[in-house]
N, CA, C and O atoms as a MOPAC input file, in Angstrom:
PM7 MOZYME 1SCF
protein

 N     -7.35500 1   -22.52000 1    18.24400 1
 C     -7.44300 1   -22.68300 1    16.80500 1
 C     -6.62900 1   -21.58400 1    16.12900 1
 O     -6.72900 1   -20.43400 1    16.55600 1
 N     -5.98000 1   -21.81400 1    15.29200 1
 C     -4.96400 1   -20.97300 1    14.22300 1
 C     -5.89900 1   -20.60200 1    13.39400 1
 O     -6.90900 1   -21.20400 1    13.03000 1
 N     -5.40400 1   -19.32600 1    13.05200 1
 C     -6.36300 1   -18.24300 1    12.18000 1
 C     -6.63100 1   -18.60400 1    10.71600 1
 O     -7.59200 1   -18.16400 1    10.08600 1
 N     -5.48100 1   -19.64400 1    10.10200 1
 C     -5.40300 1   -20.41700 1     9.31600 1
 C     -6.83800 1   -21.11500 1     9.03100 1
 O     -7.63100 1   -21.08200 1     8.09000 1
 N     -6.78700 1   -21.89200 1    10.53600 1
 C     -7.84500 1   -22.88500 1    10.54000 1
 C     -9.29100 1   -22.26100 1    10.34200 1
 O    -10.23000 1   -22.82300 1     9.77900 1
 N     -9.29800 1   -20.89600 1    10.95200 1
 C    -10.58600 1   -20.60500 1    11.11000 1
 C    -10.81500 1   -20.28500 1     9.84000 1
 O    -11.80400 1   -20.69300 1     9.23100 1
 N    -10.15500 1   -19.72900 1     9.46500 1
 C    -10.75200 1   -18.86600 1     7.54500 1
 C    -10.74900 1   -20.21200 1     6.30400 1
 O    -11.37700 1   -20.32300 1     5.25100 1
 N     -9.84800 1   -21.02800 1     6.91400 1
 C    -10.07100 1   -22.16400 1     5.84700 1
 C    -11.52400 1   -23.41900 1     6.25300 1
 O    -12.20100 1   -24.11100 1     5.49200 1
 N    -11.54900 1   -23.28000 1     7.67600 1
 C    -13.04000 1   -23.73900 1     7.50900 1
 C    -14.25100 1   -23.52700 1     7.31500 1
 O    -15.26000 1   -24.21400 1     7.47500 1
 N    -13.95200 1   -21.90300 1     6.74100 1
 C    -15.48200 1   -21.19700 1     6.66100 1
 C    -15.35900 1   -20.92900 1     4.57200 1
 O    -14.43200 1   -20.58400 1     3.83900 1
 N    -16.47300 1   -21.22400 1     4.37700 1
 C    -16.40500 1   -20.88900 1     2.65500 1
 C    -16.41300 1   -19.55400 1     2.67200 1
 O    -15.74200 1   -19.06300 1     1.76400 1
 N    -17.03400 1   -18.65700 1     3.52000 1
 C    -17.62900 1   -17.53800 1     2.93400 1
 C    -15.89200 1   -16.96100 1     3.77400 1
 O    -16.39100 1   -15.99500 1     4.35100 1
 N    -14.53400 1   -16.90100 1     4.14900 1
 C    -13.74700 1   -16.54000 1     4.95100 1
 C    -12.61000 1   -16.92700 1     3.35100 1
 O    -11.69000 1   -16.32800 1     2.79400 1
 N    -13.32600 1   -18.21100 1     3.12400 1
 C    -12.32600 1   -18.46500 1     1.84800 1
 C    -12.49900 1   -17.64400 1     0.46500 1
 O    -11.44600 1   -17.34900 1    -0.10000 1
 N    -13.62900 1   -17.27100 1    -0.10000 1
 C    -14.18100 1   -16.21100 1    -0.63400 1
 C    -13.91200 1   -15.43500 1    -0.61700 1
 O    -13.69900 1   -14.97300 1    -1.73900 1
 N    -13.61500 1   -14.40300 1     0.68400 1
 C    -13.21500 1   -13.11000 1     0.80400 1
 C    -11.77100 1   -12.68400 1     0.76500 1
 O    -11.27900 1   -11.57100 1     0.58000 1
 N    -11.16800 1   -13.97200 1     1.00700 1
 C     -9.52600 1   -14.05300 1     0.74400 1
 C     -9.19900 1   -13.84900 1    -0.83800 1
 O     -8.58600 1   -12.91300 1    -1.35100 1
 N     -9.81800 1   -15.06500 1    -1.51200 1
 C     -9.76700 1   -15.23800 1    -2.74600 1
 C    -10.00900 1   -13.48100 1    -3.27300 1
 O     -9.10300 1   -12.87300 1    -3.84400 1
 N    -11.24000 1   -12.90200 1    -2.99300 1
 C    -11.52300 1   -11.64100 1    -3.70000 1
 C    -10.41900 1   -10.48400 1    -3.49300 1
 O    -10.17700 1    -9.54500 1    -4.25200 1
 N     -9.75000 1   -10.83600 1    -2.13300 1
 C     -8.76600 1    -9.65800 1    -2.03900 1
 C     -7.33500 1   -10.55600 1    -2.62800 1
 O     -6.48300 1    -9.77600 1    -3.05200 1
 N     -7.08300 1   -11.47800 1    -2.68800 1
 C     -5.60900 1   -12.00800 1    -2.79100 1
 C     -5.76800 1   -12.75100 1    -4.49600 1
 O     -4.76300 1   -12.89300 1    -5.19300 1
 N     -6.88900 1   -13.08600 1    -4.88900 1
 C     -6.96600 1   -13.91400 1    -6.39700 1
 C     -7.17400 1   -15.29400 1    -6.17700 1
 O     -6.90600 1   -16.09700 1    -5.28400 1
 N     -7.81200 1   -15.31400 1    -7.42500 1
 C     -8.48500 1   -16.41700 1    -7.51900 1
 C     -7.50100 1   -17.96800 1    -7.30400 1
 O     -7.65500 1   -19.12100 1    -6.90200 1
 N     -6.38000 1   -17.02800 1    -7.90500 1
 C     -5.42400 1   -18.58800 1    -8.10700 1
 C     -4.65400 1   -18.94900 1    -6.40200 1
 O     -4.08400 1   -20.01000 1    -6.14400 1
 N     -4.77800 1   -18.10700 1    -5.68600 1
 C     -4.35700 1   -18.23600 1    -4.42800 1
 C     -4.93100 1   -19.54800 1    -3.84000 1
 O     -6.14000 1   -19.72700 1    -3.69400 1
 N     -3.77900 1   -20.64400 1    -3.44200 1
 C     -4.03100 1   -21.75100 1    -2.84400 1
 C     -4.09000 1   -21.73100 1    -1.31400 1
 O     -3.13700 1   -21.88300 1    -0.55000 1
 N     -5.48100 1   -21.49800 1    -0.97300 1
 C     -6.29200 1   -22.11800 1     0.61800 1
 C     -5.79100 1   -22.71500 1     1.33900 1
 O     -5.28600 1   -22.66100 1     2.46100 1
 N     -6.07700 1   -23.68100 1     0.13900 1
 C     -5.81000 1   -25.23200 1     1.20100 1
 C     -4.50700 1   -25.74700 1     1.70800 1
 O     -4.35200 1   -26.69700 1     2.47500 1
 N     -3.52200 1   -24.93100 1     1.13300 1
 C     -2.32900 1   -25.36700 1     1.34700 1
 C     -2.09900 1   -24.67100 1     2.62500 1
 O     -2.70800 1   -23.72100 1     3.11800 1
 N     -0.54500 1   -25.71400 1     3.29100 1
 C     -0.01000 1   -25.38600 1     4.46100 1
 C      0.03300 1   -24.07300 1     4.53500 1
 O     -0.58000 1   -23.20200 1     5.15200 1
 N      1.33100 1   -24.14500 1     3.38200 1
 C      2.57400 1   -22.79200 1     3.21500 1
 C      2.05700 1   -22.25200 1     2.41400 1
 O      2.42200 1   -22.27400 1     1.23900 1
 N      0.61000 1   -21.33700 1     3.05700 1
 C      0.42300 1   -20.32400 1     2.33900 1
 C      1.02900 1   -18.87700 1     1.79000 1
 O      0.95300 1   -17.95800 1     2.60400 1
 N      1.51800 1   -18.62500 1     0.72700 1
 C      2.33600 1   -17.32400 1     0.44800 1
 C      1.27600 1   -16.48000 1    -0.60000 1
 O      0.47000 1   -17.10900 1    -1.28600 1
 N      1.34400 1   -15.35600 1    -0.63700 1
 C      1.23100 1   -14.05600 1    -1.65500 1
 C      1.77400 1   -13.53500 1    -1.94400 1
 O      2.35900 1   -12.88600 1    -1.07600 1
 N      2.12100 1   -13.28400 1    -3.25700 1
 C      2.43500 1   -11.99100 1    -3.67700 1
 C      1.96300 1   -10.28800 1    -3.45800 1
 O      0.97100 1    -9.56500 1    -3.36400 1
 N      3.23000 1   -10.26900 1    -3.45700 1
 C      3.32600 1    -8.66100 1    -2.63900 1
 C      4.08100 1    -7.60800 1    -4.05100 1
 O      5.25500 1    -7.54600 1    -4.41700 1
 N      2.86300 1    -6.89800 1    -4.56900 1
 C      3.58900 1    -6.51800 1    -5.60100 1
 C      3.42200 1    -4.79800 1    -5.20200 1
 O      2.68900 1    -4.41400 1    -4.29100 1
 N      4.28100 1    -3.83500 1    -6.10800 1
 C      4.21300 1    -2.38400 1    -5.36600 1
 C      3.13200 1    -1.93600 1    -6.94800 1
 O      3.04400 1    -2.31400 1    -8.11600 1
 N      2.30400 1    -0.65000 1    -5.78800 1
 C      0.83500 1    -0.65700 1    -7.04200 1
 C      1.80900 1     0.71400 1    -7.89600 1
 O      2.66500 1     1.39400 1    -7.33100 1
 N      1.39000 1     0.84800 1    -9.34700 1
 C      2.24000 1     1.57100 1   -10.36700 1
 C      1.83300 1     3.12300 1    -9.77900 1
 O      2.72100 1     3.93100 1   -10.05000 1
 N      0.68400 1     3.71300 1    -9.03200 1
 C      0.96300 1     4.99900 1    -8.70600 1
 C      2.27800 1     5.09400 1    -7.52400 1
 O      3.05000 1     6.03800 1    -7.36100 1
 N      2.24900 1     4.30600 1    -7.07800 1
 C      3.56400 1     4.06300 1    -5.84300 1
 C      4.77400 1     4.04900 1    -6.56700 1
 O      5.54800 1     4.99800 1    -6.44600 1
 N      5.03800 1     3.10000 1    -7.30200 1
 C      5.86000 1     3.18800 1    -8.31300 1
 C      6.38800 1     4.93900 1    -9.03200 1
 O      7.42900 1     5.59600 1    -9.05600 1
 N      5.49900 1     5.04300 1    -9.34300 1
 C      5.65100 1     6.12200 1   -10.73200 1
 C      5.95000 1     7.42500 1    -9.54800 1
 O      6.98700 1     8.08800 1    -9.53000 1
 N      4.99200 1     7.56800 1    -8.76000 1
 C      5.33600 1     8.72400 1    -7.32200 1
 C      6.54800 1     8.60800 1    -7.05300 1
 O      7.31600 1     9.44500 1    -7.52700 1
 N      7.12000 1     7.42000 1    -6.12400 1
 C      8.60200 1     7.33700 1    -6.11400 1
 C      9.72000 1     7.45500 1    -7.17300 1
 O     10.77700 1     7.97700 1    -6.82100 1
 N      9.61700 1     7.14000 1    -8.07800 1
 C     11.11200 1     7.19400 1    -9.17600 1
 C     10.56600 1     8.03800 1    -9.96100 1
 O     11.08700 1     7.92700 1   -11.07100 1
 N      9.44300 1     9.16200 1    -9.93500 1
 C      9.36700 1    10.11900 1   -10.61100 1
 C      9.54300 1    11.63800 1    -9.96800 1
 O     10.07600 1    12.63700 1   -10.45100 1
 N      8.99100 1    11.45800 1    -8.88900 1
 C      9.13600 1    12.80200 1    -7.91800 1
 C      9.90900 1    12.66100 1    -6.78900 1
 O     10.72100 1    13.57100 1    -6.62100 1
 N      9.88700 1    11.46000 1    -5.66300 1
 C     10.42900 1    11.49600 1    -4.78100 1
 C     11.91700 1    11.05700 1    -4.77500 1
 O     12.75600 1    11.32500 1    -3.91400 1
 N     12.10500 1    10.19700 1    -6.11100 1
 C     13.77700 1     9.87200 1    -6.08200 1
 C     14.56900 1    11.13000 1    -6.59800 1
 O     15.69500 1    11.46100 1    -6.22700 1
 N     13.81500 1    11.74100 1    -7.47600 1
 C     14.03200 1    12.70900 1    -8.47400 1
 C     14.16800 1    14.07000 1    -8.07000 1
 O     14.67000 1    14.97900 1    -8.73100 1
 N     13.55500 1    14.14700 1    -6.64200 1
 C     13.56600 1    15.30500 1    -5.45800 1
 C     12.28100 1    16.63900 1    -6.11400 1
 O     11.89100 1    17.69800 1    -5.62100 1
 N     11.98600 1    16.00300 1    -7.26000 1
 C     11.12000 1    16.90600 1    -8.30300 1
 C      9.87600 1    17.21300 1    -7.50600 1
 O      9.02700 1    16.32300 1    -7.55100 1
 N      9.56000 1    18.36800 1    -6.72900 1
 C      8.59200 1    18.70300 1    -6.00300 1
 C      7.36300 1    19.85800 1    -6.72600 1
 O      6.50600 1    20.26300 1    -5.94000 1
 N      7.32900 1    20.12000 1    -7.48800 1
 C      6.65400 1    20.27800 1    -8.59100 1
 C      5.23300 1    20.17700 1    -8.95800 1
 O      5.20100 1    19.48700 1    -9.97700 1
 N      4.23300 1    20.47400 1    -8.67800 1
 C      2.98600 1    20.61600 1    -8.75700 1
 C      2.50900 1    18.94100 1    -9.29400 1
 O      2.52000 1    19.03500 1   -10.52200 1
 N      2.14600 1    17.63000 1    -8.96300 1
 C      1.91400 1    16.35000 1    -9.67000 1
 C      0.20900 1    15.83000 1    -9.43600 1
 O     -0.44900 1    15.78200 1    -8.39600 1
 N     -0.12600 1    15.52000 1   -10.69500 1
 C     -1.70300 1    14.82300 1    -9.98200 1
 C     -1.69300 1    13.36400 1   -10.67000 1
 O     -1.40600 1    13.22900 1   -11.85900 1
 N     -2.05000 1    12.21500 1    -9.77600 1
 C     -1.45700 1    11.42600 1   -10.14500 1
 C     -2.67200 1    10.31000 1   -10.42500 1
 O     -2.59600 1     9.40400 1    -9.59600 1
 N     -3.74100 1    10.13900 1   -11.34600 1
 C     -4.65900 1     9.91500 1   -11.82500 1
 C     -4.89100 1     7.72100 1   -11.87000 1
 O     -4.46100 1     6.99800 1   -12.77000 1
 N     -5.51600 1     7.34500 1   -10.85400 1
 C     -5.50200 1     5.94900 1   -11.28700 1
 C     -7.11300 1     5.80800 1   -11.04100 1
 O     -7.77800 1     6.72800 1   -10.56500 1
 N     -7.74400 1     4.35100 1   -11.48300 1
 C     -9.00800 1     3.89500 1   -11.78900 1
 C     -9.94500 1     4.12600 1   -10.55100 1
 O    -11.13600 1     4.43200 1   -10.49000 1
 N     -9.06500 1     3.89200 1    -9.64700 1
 C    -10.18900 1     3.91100 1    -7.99400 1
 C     -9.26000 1     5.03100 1    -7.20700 1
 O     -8.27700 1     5.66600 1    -7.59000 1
 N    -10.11900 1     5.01000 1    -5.69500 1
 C     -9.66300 1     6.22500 1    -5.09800 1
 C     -8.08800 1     5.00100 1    -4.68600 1
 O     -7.86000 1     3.84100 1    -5.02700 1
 N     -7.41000 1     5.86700 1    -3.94100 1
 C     -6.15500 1     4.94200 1    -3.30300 1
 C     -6.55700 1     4.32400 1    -1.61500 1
 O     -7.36700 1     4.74700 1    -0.79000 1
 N     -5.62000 1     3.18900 1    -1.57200 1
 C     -5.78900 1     3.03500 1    -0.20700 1
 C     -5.28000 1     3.95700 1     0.95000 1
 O     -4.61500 1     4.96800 1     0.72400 1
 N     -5.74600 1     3.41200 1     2.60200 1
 C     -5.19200 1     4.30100 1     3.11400 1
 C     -3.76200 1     4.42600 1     2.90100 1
 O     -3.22800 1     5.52300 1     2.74000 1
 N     -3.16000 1     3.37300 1     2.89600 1
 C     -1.68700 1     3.30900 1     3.35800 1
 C     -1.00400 1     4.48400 1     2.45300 1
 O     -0.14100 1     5.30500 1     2.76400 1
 N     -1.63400 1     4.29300 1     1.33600 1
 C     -0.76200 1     5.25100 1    -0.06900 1
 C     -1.11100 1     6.49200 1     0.58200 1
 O     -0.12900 1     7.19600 1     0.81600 1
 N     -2.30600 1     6.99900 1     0.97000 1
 C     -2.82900 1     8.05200 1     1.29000 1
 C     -1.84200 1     9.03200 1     2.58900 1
 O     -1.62100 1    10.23400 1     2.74000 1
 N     -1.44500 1     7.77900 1     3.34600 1
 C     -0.58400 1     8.26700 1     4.49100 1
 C      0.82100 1     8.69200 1     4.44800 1
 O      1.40100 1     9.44900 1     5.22700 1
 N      1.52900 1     7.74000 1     2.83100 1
 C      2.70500 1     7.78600 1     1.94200 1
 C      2.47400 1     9.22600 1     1.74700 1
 O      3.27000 1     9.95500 1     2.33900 1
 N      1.46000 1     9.85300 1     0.96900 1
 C      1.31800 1    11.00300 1     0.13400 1
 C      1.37800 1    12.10800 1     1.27800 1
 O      1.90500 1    13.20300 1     1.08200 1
 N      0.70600 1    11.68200 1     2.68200 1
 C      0.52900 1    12.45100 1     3.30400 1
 C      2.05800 1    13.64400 1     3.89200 1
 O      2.27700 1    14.84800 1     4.02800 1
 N      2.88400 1    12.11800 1     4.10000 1
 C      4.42100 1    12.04400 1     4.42400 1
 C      4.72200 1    12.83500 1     3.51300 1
 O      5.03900 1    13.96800 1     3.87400 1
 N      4.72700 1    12.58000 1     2.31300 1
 C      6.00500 1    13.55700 1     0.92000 1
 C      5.58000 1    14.92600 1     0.94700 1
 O      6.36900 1    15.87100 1     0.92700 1
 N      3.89100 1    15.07100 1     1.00900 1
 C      3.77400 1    16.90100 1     1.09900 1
 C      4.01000 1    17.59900 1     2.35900 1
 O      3.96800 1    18.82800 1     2.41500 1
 N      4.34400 1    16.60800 1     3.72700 1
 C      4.98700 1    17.81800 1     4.60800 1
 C      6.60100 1    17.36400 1     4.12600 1
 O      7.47400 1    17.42500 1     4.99100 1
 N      6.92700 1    16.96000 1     2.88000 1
 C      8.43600 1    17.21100 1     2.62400 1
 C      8.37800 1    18.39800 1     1.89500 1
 O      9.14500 1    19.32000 1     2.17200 1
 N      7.64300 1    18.47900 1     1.08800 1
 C      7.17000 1    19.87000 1     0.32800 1
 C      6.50000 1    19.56400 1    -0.74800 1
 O      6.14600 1    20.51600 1    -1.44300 1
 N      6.12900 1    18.15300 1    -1.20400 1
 C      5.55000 1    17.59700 1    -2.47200 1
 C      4.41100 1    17.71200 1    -2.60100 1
 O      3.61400 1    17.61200 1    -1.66800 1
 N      4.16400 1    17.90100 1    -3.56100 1
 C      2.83300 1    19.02700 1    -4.24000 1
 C      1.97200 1    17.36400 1    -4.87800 1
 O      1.56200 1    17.55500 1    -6.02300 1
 N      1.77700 1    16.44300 1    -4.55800 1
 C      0.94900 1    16.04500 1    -4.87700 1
 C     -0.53200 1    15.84500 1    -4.73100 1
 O     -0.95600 1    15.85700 1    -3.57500 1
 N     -1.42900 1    15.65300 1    -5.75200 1
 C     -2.62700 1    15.62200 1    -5.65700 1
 C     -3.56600 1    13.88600 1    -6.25200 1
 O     -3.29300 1    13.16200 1    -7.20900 1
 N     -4.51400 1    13.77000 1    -5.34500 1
 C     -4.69000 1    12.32800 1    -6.04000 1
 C     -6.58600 1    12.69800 1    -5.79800 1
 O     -7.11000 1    13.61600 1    -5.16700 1
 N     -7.28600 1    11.44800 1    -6.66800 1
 C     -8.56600 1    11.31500 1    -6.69900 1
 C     -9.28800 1    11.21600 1    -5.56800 1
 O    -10.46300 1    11.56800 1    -5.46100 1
 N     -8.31700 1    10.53500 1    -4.33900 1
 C     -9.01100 1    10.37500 1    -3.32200 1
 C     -8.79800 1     8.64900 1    -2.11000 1
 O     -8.28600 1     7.56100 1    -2.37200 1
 N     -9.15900 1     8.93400 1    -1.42100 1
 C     -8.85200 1     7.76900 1    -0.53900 1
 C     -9.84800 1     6.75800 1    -0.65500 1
 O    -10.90700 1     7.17800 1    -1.12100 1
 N     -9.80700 1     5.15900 1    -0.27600 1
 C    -10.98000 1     4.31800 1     0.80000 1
 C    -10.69500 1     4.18700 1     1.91100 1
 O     -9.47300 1     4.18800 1     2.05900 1
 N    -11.26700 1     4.06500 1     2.83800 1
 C    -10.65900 1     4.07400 1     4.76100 1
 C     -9.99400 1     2.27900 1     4.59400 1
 O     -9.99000 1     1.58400 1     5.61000 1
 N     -9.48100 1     1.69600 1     3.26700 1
 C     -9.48600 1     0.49100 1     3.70300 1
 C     -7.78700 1     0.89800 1     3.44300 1
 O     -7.16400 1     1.93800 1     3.23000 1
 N     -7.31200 1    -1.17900 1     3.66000 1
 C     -5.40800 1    -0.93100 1     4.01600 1
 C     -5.53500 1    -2.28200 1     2.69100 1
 O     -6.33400 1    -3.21300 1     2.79500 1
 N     -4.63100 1    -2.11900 1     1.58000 1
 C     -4.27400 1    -3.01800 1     1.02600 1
 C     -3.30600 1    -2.79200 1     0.88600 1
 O     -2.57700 1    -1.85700 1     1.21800 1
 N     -3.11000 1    -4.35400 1    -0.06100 1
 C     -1.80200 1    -5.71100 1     0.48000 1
 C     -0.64700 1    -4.47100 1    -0.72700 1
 O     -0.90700 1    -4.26500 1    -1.91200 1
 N      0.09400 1    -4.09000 1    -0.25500 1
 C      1.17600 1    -3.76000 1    -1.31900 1
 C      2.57400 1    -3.44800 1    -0.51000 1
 O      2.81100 1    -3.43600 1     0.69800 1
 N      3.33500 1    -3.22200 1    -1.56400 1
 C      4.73600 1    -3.15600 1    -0.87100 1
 C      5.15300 1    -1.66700 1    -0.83000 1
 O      4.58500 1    -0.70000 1    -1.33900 1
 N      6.53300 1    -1.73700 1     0.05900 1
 C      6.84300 1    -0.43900 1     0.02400 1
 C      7.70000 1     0.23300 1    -0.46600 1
 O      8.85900 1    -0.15000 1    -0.30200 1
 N      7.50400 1     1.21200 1    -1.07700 1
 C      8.28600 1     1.62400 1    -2.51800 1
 C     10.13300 1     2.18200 1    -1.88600 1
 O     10.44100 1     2.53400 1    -0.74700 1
 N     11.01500 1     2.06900 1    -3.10000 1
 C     12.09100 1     1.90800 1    -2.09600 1
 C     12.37400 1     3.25700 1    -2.61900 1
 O     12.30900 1     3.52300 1    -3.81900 1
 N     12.78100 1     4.35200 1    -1.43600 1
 C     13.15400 1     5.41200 1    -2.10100 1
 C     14.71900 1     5.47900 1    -1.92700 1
 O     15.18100 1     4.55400 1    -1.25800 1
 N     15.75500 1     6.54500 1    -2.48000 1
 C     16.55800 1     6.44800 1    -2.72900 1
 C     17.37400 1     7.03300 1    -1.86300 1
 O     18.59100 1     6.87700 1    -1.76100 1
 N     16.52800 1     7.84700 1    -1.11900 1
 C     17.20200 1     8.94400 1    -0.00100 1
 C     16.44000 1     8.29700 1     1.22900 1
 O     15.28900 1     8.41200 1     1.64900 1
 N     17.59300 1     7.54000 1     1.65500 1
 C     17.42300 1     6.80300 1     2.97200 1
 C     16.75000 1     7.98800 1     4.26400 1
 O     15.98500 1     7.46200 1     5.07200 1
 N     16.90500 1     8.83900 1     4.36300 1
 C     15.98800 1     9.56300 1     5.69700 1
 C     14.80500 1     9.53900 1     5.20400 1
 O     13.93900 1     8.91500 1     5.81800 1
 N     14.42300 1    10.34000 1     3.74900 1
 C     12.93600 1    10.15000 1     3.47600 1
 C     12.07100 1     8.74900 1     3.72100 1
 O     10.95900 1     8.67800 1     4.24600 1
 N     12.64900 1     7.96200 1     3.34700 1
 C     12.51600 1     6.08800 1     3.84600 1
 C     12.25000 1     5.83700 1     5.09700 1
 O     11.34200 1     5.10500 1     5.48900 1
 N     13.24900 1     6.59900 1     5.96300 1
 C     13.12800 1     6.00200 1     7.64700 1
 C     12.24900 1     6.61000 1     7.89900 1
 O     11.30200 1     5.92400 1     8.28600 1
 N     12.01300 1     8.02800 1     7.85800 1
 C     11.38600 1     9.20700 1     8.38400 1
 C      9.73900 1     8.84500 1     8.07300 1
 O      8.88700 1     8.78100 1     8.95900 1
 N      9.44000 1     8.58500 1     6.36300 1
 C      8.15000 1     7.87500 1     6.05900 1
 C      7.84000 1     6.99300 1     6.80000 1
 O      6.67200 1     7.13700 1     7.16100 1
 N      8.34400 1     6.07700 1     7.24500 1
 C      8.38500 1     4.50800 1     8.06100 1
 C      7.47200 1     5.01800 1     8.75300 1
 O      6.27700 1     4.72400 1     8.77300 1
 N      8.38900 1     6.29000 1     9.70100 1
 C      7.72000 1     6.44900 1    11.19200 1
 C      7.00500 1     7.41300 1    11.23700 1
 O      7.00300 1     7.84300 1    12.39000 1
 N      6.28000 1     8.09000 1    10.47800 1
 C      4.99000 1     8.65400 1    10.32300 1
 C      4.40900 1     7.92100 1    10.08400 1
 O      3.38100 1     8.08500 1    10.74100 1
 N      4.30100 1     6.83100 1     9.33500 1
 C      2.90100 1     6.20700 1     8.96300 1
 C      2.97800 1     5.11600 1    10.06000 1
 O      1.96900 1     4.49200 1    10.38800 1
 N      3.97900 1     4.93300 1    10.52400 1
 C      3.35400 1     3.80500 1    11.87600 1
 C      3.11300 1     4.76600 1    12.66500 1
 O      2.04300 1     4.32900 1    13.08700 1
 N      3.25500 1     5.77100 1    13.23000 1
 C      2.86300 1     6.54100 1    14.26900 1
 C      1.43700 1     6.46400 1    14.03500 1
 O      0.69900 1     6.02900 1    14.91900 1
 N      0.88000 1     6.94600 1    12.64000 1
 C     -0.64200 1     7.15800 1    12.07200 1
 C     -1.65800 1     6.06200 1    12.71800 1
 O     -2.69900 1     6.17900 1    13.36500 1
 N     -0.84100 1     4.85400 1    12.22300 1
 C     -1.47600 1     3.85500 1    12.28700 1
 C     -1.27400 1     3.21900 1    13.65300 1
 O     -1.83000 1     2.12100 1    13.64000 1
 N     -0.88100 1     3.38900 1    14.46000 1
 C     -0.80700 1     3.46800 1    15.85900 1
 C     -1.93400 1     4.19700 1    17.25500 1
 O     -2.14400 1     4.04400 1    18.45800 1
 N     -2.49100 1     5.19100 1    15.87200 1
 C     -3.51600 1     5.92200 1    16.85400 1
 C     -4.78500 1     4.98100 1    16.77500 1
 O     -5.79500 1     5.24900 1    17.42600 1

C-alpha cells in the first residue's frame, strides 16, 4: 500500500495533514502538491544579515518558538560569526523552503551542516 493510500483512508491521517498543510489542500486528489513557501524570519535573517554579511548583534522576534530546521540554519550562521538570538525552538521539522543566500559557500557549507545534524 502507498503512503498516499494509507493517510487518505484514515480521517483522523486526513485531519492531521489538513492542520499542518491547510484546509484548502486537496486529499483526494492524485497529484497531490503544496506549497512550499520560505517563513519571513528566514526571509528577513537572510537578506538582512546573512546576504548583507552584517554580523552585528540581531534578535529576531516571531509569534511561536521556531522550528528545528530554522534552529539548525541559526545554528550554522553563528559558527560563521552571527550574533543571532531567537525566542526559542520546538523539537518539531516544518514544511518551508530554503532561503537563497547570496554567497554560494555559506549555502553549500549550511546544506552540509544541517544534513550532517539531521543525520545523527
Amino acid at each position: 500500500m502507498k503512503i498516499s493510500e494509507a493517510c487518505l483512508n484514515s480521517n483522523n491521517k486526513k485531519d492531521s495533514l489538513r492542520r499542518v498543510y491547510g484546509k484548502s489542500m486537496q486529499l483526494e486528489s492524485a497529484d497531490i502538491k503544496q506549497t512550499v513557501k520560505l517563513h519571513a524570519e528566514m526571509n528577513i535573517m537572510t537578506n538582512e544579515l546573512i546576504n548583507k554579511e552584517d554580523k552585528s548583534r540581531a534578535f529576531i522576534a516571531v509569534s511561536k518558538k521556531c522550528c528545528y530546521l530554522y534552529e539548525l540554519y541559526i545554528r550554522f550562521a553563528r559558527t560563521k560569526g552571527y550574533v543571532i538570538d531567537t525566542f526559542g525552538t520546538q523539537k518539531i521539522i516544518s514544511l518551508w523552503k530554503f532561503p537563497d543566500a547570496n554567497n554560494a559557500i555559506f549555502y553549500d557549507e549550511s546544506l552540509s551542516y544541517m544534513g550532517c545534524l539531521l543525520g545523527k
